[in-house]
One Martini backbone bead per residue (centre of mass of N, CA, C, O) as a GRO file, in nm:
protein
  159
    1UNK     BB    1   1.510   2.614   0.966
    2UNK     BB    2   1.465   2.412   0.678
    3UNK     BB    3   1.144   2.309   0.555
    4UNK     BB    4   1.231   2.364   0.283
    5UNK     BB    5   1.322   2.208  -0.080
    6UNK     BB    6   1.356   2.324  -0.383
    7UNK     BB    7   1.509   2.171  -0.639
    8UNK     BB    8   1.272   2.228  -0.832
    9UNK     BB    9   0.985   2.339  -0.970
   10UNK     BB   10   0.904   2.084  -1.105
   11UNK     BB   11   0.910   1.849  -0.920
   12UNK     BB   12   0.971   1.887  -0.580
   13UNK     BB   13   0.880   1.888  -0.212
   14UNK     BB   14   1.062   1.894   0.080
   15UNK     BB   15   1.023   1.796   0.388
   16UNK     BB   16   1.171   1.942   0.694
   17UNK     BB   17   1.076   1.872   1.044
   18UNK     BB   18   1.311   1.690   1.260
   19UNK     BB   19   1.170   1.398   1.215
   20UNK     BB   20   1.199   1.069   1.227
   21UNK     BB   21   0.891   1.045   1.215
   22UNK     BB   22   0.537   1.087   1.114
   23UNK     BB   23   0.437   0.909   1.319
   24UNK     BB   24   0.212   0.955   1.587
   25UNK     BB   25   0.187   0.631   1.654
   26UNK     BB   26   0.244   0.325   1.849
   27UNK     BB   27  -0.055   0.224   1.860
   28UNK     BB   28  -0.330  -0.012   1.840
   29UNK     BB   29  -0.615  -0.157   2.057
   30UNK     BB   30  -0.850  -0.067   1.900
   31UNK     BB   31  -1.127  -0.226   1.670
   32UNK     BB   32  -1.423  -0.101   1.461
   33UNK     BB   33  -1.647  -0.013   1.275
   34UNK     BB   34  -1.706   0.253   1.503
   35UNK     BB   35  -1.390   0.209   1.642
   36UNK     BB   36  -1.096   0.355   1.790
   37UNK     BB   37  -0.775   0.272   1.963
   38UNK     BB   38  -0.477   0.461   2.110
   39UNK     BB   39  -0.114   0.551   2.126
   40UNK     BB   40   0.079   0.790   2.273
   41UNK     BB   41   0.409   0.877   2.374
   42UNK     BB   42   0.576   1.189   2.507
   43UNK     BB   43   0.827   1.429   2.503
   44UNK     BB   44   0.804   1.756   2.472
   45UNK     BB   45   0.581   1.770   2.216
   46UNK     BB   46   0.388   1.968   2.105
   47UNK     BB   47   0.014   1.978   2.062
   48UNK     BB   48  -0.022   1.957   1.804
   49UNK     BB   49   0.070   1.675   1.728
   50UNK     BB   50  -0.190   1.548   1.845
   51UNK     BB   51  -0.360   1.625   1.606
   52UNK     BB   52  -0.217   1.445   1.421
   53UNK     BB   53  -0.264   1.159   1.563
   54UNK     BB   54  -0.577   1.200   1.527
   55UNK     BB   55  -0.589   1.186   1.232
   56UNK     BB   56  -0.437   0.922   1.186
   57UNK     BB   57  -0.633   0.751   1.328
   58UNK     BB   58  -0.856   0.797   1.159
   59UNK     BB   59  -0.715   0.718   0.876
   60UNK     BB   60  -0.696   0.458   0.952
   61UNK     BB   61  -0.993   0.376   1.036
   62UNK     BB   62  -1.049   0.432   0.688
   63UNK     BB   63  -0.903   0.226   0.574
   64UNK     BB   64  -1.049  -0.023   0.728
   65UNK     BB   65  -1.331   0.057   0.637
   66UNK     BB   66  -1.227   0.033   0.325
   67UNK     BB   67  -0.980  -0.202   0.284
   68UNK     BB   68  -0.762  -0.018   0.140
   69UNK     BB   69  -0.874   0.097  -0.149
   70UNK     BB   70  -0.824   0.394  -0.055
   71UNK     BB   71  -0.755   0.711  -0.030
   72UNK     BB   72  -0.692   0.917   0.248
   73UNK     BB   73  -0.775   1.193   0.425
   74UNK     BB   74  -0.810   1.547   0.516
   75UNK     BB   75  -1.043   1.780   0.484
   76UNK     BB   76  -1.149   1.855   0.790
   77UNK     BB   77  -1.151   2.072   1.059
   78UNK     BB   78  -1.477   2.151   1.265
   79UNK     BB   79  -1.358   2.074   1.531
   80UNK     BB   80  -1.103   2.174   1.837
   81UNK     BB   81  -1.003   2.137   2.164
   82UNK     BB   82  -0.811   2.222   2.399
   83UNK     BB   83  -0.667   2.103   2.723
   84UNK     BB   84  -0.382   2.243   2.768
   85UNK     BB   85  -0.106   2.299   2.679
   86UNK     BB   86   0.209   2.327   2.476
   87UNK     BB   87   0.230   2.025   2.612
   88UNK     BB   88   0.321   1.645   2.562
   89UNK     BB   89   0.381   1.420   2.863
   90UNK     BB   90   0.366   1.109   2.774
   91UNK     BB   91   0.063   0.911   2.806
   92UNK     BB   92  -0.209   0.839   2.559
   93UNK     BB   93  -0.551   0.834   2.459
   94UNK     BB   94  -0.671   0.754   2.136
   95UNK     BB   95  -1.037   0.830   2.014
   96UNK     BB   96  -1.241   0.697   1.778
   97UNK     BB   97  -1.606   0.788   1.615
   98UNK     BB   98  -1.875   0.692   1.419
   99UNK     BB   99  -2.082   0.948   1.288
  100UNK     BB  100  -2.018   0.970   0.967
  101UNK     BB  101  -2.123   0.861   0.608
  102UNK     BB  102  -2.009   0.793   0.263
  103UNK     BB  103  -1.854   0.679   0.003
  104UNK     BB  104  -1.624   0.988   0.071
  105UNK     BB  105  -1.747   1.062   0.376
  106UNK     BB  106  -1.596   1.096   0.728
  107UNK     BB  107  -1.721   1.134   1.077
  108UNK     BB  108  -1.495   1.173   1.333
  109UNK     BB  109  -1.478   1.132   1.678
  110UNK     BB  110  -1.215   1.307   1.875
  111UNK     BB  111  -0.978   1.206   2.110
  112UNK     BB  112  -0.807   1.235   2.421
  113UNK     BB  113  -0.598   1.108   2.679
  114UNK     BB  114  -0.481   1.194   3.022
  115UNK     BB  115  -0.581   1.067   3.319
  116UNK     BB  116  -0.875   1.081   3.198
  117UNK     BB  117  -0.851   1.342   3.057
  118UNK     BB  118  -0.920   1.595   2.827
  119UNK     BB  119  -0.685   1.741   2.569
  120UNK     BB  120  -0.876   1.689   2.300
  121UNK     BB  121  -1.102   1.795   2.056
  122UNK     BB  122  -1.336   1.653   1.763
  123UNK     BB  123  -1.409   1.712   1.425
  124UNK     BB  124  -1.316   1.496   1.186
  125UNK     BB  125  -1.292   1.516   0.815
  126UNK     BB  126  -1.287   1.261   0.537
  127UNK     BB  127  -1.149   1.172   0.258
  128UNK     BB  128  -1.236   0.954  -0.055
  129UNK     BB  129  -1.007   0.795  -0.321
  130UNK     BB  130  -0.922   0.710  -0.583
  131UNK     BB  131  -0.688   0.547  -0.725
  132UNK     BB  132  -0.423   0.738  -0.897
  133UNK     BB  133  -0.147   0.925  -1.055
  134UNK     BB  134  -0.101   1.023  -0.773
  135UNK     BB  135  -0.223   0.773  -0.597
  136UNK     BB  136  -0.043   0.489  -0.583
  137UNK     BB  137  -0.147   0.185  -0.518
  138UNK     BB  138   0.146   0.023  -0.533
  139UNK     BB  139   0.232   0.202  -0.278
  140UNK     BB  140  -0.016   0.252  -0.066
  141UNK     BB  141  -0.150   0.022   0.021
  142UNK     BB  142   0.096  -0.136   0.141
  143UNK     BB  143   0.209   0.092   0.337
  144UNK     BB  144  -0.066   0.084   0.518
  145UNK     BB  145  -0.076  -0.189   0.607
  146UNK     BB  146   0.187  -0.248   0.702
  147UNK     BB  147   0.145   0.018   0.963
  148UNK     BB  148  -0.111  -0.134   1.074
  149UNK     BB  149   0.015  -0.416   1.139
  150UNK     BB  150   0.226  -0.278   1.341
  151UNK     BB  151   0.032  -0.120   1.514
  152UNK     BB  152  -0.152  -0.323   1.617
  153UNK     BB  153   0.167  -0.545   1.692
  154UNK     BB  154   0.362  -0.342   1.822
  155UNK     BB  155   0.562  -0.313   1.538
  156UNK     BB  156   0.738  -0.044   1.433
  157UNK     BB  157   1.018  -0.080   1.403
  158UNK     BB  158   0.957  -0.274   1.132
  159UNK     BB  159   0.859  -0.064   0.934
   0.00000   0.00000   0.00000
């Protein structure tokens, strides 16, 4: 499978990972100033993926709390340990709380779980920038608000 397509050197980058979307959270069923809970439900899919799932959900959690005003990335993964297997199959609860915080930068401990066990678990660091030419707020302010209300009301499909 061809993962990259570079239409020419100078222009952009297609990423063709054969994923109907890139979102890996179901819904968000829980947040506050300090915490976040999501679910998302799997059929024998990589395990990587989870670790995907907790940034989304972290990345989710930062632009929430800083009300979607920066762009919100994830900057470091400083600690994270799996106890499952090579899949992931059915549904998890994924959980993050806020570590710590300054203006541009947030740390916040992230875990899984299915079954009440923990599979997964973290803390991942989180960086955030101000809009500008390369990160256009008419375009991710809007979309990412979107998906968060979609994620929210449990109506991903709609979005």
């Amino acid at each position: 499978m061809n993962f990259f397509n570079t239409d020419s050197f100078n222009t952009h980058i297609v990423v063709r990972t054969g994923m109907k979307s890139f979102l890996l959270l179901d819904r968000i069923v829980e947040i506050s100033e300090s915490r976040i809970v999501g679910i998302r439900s799997y059929a024998g899919d990589p395990v990587y993926l989870g670790l995907e799932s907790l940034a989304q959900l972290g990345a989710f959690f930062i632009r929430s709390l800083t009300d979607f005003s920066k762009h919100v990335f994830l900057l470091k993964i400083a600690r994270c340990v799996f106890s499952t297997g090579p899949v992931l199959s059915g549904e998890y609860t994924f959980s993050g709380d806020l570590v710590s915080r300054s203006d541009s930068a947030f740390q916040v401990r992230l875990h899984s779980e299915k079954d009440r066990r923990k599979v997964i678990e973290g803390d991942l660091l989180f960086g955030s920038v101000e809009y500008n030419d390369y990160f256009k707020q008419e375009t991710l302010h809007h979309h990412y608000r979107k998906v968060f209300s979609c994620l929210l009301n449990d109506s991903k499909t709609v979005c």
